[in-house]
PADREN-180561 format. One record per residue (C-alpha): residue number from 1; chain; y, z, x. Coordinates in steps of 0.1 Angstrom, whole numbers, plus 5000, padded with zeros to 4 digits. Layout:
# residues N
SITE/i/ch/north/up/east
SITE/NUM/A/Y/Z/X
...
END
This chain:
# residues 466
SITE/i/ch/north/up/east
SITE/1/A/1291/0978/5617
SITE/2/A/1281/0972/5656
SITE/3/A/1281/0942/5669
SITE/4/A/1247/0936/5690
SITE/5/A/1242/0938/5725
SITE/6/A/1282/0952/5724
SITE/7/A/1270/0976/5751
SITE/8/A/1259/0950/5771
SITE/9/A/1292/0933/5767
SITE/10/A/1313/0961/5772
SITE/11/A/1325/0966/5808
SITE/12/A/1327/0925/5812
SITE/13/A/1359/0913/5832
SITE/14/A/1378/0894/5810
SITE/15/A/1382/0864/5843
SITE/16/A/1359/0841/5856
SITE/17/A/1333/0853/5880
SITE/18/A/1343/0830/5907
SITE/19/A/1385/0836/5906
SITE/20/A/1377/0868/5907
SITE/21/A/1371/0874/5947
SITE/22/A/1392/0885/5980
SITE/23/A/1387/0852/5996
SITE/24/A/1415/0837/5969
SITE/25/A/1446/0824/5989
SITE/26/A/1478/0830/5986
SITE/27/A/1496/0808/5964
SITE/28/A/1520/0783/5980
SITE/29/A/1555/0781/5977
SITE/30/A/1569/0755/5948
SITE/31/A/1586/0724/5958
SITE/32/A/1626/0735/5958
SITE/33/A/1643/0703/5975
SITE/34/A/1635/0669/5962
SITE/35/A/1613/0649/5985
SITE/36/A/1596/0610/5990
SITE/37/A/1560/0606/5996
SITE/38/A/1538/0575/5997
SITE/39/A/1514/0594/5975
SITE/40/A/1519/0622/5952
SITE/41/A/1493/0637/5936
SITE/42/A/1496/0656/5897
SITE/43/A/1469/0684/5893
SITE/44/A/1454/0707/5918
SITE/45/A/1420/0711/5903
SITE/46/A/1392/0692/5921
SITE/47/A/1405/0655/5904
SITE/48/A/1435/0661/5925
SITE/49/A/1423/0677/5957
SITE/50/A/1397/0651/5961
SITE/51/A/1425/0625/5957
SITE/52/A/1444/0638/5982
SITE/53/A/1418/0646/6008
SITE/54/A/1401/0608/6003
SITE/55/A/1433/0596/6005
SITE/56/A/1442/0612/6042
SITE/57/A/1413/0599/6049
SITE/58/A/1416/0566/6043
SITE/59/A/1447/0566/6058
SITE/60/A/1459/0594/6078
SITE/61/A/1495/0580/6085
SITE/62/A/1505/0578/6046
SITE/63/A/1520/0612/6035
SITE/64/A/1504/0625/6006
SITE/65/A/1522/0650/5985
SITE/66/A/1502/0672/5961
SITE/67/A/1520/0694/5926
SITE/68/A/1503/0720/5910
SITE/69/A/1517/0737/5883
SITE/70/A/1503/0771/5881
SITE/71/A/1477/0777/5914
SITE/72/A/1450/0751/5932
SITE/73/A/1415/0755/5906
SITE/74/A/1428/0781/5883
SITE/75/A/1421/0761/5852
SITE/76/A/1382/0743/5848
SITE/77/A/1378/0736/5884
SITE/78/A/1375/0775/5891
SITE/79/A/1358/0787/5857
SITE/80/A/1329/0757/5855
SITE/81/A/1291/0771/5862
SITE/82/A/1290/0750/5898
SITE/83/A/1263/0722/5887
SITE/84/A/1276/0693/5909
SITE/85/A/1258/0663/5889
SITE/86/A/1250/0631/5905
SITE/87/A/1253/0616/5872
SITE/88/A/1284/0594/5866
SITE/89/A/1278/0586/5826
SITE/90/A/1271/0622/5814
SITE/91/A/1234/0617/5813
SITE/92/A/1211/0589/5816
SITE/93/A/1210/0583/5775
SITE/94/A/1251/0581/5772
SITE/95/A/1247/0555/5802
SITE/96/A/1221/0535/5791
SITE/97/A/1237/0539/5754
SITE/98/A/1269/0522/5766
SITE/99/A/1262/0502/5798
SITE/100/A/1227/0494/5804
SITE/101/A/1235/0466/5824
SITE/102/A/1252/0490/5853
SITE/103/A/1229/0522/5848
SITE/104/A/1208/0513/5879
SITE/105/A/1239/0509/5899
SITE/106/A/1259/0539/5883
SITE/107/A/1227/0559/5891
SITE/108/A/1226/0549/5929
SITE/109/A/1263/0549/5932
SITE/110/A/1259/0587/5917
SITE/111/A/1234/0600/5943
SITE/112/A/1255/0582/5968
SITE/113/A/1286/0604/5955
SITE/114/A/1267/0632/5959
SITE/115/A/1256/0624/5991
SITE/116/A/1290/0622/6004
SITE/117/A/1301/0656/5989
SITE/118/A/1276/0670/6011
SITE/119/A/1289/0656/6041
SITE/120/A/1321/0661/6036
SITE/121/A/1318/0699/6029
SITE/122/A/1300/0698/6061
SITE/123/A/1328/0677/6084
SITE/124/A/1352/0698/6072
SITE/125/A/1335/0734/6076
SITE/126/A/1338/0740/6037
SITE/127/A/1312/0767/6033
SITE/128/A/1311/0771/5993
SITE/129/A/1275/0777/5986
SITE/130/A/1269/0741/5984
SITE/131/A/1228/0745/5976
SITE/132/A/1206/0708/5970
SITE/133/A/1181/0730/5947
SITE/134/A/1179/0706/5916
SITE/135/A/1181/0708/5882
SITE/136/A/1156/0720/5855
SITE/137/A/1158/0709/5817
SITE/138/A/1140/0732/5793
SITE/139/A/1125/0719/5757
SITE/140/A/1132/0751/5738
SITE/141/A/1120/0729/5704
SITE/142/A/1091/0713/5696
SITE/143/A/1110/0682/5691
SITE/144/A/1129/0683/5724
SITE/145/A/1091/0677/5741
SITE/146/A/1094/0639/5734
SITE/147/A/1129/0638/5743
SITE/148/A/1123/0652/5780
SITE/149/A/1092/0630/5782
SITE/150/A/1115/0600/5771
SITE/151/A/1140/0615/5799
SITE/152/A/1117/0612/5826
SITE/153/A/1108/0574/5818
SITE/154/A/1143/0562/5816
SITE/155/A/1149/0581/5848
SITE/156/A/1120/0559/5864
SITE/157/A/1133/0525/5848
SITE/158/A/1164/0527/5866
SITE/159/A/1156/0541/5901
SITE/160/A/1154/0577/5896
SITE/161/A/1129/0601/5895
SITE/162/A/1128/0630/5869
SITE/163/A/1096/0648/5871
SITE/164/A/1076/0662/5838
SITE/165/A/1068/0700/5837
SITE/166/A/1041/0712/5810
SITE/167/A/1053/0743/5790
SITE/168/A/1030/0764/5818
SITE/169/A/1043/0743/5849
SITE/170/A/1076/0752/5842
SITE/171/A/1071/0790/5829
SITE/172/A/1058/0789/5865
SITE/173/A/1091/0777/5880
SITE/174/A/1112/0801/5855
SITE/175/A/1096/0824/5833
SITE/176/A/1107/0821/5795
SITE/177/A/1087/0825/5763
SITE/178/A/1112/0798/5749
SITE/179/A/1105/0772/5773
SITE/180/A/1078/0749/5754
SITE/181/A/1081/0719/5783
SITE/182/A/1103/0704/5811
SITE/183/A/1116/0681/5833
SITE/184/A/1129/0687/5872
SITE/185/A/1154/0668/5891
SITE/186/A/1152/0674/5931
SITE/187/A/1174/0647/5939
SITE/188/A/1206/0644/5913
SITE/189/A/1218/0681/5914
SITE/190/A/1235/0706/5935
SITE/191/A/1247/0740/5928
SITE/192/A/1281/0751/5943
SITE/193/A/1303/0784/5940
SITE/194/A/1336/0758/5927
SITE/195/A/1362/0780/5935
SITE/196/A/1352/0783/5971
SITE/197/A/1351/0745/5967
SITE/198/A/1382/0741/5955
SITE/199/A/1398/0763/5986
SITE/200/A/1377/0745/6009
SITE/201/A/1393/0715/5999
SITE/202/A/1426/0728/5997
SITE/203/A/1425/0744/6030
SITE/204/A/1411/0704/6040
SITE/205/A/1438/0690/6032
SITE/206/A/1466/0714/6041
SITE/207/A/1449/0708/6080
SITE/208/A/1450/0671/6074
SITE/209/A/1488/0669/6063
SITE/210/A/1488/0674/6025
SITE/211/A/1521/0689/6016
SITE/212/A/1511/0707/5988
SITE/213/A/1536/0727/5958
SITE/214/A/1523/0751/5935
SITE/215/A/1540/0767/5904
SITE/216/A/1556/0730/5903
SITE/217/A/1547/0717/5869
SITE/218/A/1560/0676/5866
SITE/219/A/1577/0673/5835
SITE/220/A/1585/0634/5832
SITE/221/A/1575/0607/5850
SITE/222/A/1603/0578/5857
SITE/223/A/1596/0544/5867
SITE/224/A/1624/0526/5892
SITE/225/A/1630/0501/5911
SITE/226/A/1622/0516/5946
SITE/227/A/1588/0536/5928
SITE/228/A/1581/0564/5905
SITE/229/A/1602/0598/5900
SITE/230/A/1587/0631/5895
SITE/231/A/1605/0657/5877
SITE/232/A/1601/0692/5883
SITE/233/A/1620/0727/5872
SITE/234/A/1632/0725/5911
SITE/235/A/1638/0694/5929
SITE/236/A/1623/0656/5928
SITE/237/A/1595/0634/5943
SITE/238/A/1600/0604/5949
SITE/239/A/1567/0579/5955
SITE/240/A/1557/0546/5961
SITE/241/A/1523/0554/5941
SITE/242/A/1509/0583/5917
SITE/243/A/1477/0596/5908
SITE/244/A/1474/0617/5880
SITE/245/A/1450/0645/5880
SITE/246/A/1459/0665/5852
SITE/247/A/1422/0660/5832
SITE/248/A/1430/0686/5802
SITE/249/A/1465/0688/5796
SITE/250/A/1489/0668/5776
SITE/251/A/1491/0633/5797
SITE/252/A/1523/0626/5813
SITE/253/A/1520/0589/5798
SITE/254/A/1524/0594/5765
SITE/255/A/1499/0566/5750
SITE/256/A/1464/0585/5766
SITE/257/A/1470/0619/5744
SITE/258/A/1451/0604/5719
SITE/259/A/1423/0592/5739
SITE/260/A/1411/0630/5748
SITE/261/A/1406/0663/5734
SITE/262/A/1406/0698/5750
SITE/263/A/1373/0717/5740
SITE/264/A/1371/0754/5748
SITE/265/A/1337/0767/5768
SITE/266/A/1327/0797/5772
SITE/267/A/1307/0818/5800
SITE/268/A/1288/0850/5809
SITE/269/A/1272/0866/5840
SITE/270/A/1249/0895/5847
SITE/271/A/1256/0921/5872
SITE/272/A/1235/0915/5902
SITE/273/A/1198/0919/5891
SITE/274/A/1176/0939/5908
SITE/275/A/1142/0932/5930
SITE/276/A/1121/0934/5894
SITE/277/A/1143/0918/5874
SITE/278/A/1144/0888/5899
SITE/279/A/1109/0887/5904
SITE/280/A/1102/0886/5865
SITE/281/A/1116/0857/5860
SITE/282/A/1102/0838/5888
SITE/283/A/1127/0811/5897
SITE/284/A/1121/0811/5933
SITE/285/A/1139/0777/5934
SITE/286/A/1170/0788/5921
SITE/287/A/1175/0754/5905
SITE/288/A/1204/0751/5875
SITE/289/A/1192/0752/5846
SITE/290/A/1199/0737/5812
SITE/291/A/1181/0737/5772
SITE/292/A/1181/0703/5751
SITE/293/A/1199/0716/5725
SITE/294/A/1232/0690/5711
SITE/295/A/1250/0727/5713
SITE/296/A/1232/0737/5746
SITE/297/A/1232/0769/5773
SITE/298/A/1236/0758/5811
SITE/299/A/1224/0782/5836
SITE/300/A/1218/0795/5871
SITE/301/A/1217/0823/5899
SITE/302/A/1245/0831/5921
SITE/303/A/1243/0837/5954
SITE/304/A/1245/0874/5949
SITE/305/A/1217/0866/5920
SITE/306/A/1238/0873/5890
SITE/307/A/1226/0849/5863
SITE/308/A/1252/0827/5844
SITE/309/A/1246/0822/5813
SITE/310/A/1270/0794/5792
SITE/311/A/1281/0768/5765
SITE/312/A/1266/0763/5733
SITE/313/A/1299/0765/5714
SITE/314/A/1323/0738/5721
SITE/315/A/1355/0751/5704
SITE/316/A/1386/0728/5694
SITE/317/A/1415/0744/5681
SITE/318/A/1437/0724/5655
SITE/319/A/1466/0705/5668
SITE/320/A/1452/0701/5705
SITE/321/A/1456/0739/5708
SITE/322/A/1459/0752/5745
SITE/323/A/1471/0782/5747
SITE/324/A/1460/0811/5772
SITE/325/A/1448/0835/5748
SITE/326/A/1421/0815/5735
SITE/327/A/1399/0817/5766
SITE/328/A/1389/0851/5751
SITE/329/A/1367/0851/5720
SITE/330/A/1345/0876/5712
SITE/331/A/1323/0861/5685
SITE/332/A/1314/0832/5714
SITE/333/A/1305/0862/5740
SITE/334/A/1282/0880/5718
SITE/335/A/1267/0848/5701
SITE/336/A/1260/0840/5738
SITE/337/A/1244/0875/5748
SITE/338/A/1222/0872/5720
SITE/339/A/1210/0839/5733
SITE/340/A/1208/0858/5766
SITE/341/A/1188/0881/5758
SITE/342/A/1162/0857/5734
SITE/343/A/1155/0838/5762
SITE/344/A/1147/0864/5787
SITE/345/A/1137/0894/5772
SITE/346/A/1122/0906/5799
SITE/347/A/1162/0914/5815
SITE/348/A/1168/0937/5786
SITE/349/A/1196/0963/5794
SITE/350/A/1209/0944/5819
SITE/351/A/1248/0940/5814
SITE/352/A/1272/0914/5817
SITE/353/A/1301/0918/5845
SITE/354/A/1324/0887/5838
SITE/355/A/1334/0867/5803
SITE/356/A/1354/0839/5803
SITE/357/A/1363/0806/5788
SITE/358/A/1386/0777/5792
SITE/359/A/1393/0746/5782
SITE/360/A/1379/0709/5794
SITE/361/A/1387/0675/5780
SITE/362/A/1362/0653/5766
SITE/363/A/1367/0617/5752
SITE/364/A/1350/0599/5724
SITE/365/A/1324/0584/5751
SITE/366/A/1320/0616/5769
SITE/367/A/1325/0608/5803
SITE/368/A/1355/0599/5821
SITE/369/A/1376/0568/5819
SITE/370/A/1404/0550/5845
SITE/371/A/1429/0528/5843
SITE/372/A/1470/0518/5858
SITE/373/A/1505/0522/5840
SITE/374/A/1538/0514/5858
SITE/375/A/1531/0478/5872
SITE/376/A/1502/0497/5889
SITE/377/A/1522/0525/5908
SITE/378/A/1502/0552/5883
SITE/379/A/1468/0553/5879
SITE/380/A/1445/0580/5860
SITE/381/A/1412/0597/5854
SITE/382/A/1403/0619/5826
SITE/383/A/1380/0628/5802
SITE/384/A/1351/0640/5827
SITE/385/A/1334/0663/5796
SITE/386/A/1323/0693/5817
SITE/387/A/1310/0669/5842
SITE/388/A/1334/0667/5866
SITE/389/A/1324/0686/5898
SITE/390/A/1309/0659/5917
SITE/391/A/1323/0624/5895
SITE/392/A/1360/0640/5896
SITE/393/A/1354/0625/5936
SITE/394/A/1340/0594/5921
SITE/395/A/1373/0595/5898
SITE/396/A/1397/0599/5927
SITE/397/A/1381/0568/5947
SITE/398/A/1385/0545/5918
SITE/399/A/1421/0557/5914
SITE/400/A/1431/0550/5950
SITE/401/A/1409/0518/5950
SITE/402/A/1433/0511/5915
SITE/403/A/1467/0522/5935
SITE/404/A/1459/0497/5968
SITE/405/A/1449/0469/5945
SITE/406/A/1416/0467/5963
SITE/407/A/1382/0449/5938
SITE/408/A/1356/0472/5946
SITE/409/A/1319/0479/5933
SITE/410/A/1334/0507/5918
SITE/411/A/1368/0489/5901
SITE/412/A/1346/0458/5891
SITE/413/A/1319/0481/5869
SITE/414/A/1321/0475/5832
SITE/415/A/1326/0515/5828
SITE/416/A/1354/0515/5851
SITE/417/A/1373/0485/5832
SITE/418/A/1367/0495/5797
SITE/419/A/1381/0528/5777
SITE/420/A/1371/0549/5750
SITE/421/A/1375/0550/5714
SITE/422/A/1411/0569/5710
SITE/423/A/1404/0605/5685
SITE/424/A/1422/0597/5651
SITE/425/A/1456/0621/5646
SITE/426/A/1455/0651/5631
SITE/427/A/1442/0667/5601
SITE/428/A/1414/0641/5606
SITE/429/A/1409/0648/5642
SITE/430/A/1405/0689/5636
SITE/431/A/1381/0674/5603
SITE/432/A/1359/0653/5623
SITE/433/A/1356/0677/5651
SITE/434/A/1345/0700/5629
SITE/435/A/1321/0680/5608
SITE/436/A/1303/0666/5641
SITE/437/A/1300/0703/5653
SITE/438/A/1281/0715/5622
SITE/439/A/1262/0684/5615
SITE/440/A/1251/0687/5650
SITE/441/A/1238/0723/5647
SITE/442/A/1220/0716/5614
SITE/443/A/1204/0688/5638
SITE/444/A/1192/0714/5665
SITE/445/A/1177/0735/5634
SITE/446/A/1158/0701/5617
SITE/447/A/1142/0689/5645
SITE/448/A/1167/0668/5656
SITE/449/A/1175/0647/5628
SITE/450/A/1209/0634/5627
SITE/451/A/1228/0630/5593
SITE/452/A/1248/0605/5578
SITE/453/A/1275/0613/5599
SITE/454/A/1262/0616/5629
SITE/455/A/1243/0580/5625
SITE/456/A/1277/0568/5616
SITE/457/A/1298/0585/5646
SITE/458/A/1266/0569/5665
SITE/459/A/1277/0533/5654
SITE/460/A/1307/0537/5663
SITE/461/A/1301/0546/5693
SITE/462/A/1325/0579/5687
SITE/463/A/1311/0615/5693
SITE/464/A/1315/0648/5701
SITE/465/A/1298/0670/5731
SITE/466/A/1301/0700/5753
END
């Protein structure tokens, strides 16, 4: 029995789109002799690159080490889609769900984030694609009409504006027999190429000082006297202060494995499309894009005008699973062509050139959460739920505002202080999981309505996203 759109599927690099390019660097050597620092950083993805460059630039006399145990972005950082989201609650309805109070601020304090990416990359010569198009949200449902019309006025209530597209209006921005209605964001969205990102950053740092280790995993962390110790396969660091920037992967404190889960996402893109195929779809503003869906696609061009074309599934394997092989799986890829292909028939034969996946954490509030262990030497952010382009910079602020003991506007918000709901152990974390994923699809197919459970995870203020 074929599988459809298998042809379409069939010469697609198993890699992600972005990793896969010349301009990658060259890997640098792993820490071999043991070493002090006044900072070391855990995690080379962007969490940890924007630690260490913020921190340089705070202060450019401290010395900053940063460990990476495989290579700088190889994990999420460098197989995301490249939205760079001003938002710092994953979406305006998780925000004003669980801090109404602050969402004005967060909001602001989320443009202004973005704002500052934007002039970093351009202090520091990054050249990454770094594109202030905006985002468009498409109401594929007849449902999901009242939900981006609800969208926009929350938007407007707390300083933002989100602008409503008719089902015409926005076939005229991108042209989809799907797309039933709208909403644009000019102001709260940038598209980036994030593995150029995450060299640019690298290569930022290295020029400001960084000493930076990869293939240097950190096995234990040791509290002492004179600081923390940082065990690798090699050699020692030493440091007066940590920040850990490890986001997916089993936490070096012990107590915060519980409060996250990794979640597997998947991705495809198209060859480069030709003259036609880019002029019938329209999208002349090349904004990202994104359904309403709870199991939603995000997408966008690339530079070379590829389309990217991902999500939908969010896949948790039992036990926490992490494991290389599972960034593969077929049944996702060809689920996610046909989706392809329904909404935009009018690229049919097109083929796909890359298809990948990986893993990101997510927490039981979807968006990230902070906080200090060893008498304040260690601080932390995970949990950033596929949104952490742009806040994993917010992240690295609070955890250097955290490390020098400084009250800020960003340590003194509510969201900042407070954590999330830990996941239960397993079997009942692999049981929920998967409960909340089907109850969530038979909610995208019933016109939204939620179930008993879902009502009840809602109460709870526990949950479940992509």
């Amino acid at each position: 029995m074929s599988v459809p759109y298998a042809d379409a599927l069939a010469g697609a690099a198993p890699r992600s789109h972005w990793l896969d390019s010349q301009d990658a660097p060259a890997a640098r050597p792993a820490l071999t002799e043991d070493t002090t620092c006044d900072l070391a950083v855990v995690g080379g993805g962007l969490s940890g690159l924007w630690t260490a460059l913020l921190a340089k630039e705070r202060d450019p006399s401290q010395d900053v080490v940063l460990v990476e145990a495989r290579t700088a972005g190889w994990a999420a950082s460098g197989r995301n889609g490249g939205f760079v989201s001003s938002s710092l609650t994953h979406g305006l309805g998780n925000g004003a769900e669980r801090w109404p109070e602050e969402l004005t601020e967060l909001e602001r304090m989320g443009v202004e984030n973005l704002d500052e990416i934007e002039d970093t990359l351009r202090r520091h010569g990054i050249d990454c694609g770094f594109r202030r198009d905006g985002k468009l949200w498409a109401a594929t449902a007849p449902h999901q009409v009242a939900e981006v019309r609800a969208m926009c006025e929350l938007a407007a209530a707390h300083g933002r504006t989100i602008d409503f597209l008719t089902r015409d209006e926005i076939r005229a921005q991108v042209d989809s027999p799907t797309f039933l209605a709208g909403a644009l964001d000019t102001e709260g969205y940038a598209l980036t190429d994030p593995a150029r990102l995450v060299w640019g950053l690298l290569a930022a740092c290295l020029r400001l000082g960084v000493r930076v280790y990869e293939h240097t995993p950190v096995s234990t962390l040791r509290d002492t006297s004179r600081g923390v110790v940082l065990h690798t396969p090699y050699a020692r660091v030493g440091a007066r202060r940590v920040a850990l920037a490890t986001n997916v992967f089993p936490s070096l404190l012990r107590r915060l494995r519980l409060y996250t889960v990794p979640v597997y996402d998947y991705v495809l893109t198209t060859e480069p499309l030709t003259p036609d195929q880019r002029a019938s779809l329209g999208w002349a503003g090349r904004q990202g894009m994104s359904d309403l869906g709870n199991q939603f696609h995000y997408f966008r061009l690339t530079d070379d005008d590829r389309v990217l074309w991902g999500g939908y599934d969010a896949i948790y394997h039992y036990g926490n699973g992490l494991r290389d092989e599972l960034d593969q799986r077929p049944e996702t890829f060809a689920k996610l062509a046909d989706h392809f292909f329904t909404t935009f028939p009018q690229l049919a034969g097109v083929r796909f050139s890359h298809a990948w996946g990986g893993a990101i954490d997510t927490c039981t509030r979807f968006t990230a959460f902070y906080g200090q262990a060893m008498g304040g030497r260690v601080a932390y952010a995970l949990g950033y739920t596929g949104l952490g382009v742009a806040a994993s910079r917010f992240g690295a602020n609070v955890m250097l505002d955290l490390l020098a003991g400084r009250e800020t506007s960003r340590t003194r918000l509510r969201m900042v202080r407070s954590k999330p709901l830990p996941f239960p152990p397993e079997p009942a974390r692999y049981v929920g999981v998967e409960l909340t994923r089907r109850s969530l699809d038979r909610a995208d197919r019933d016109g939204g309505r939620r179930d008993l459970w879902l009502r009840t995870l809602d109460r709870f203020g526990l949950g479940f996203d992509s």
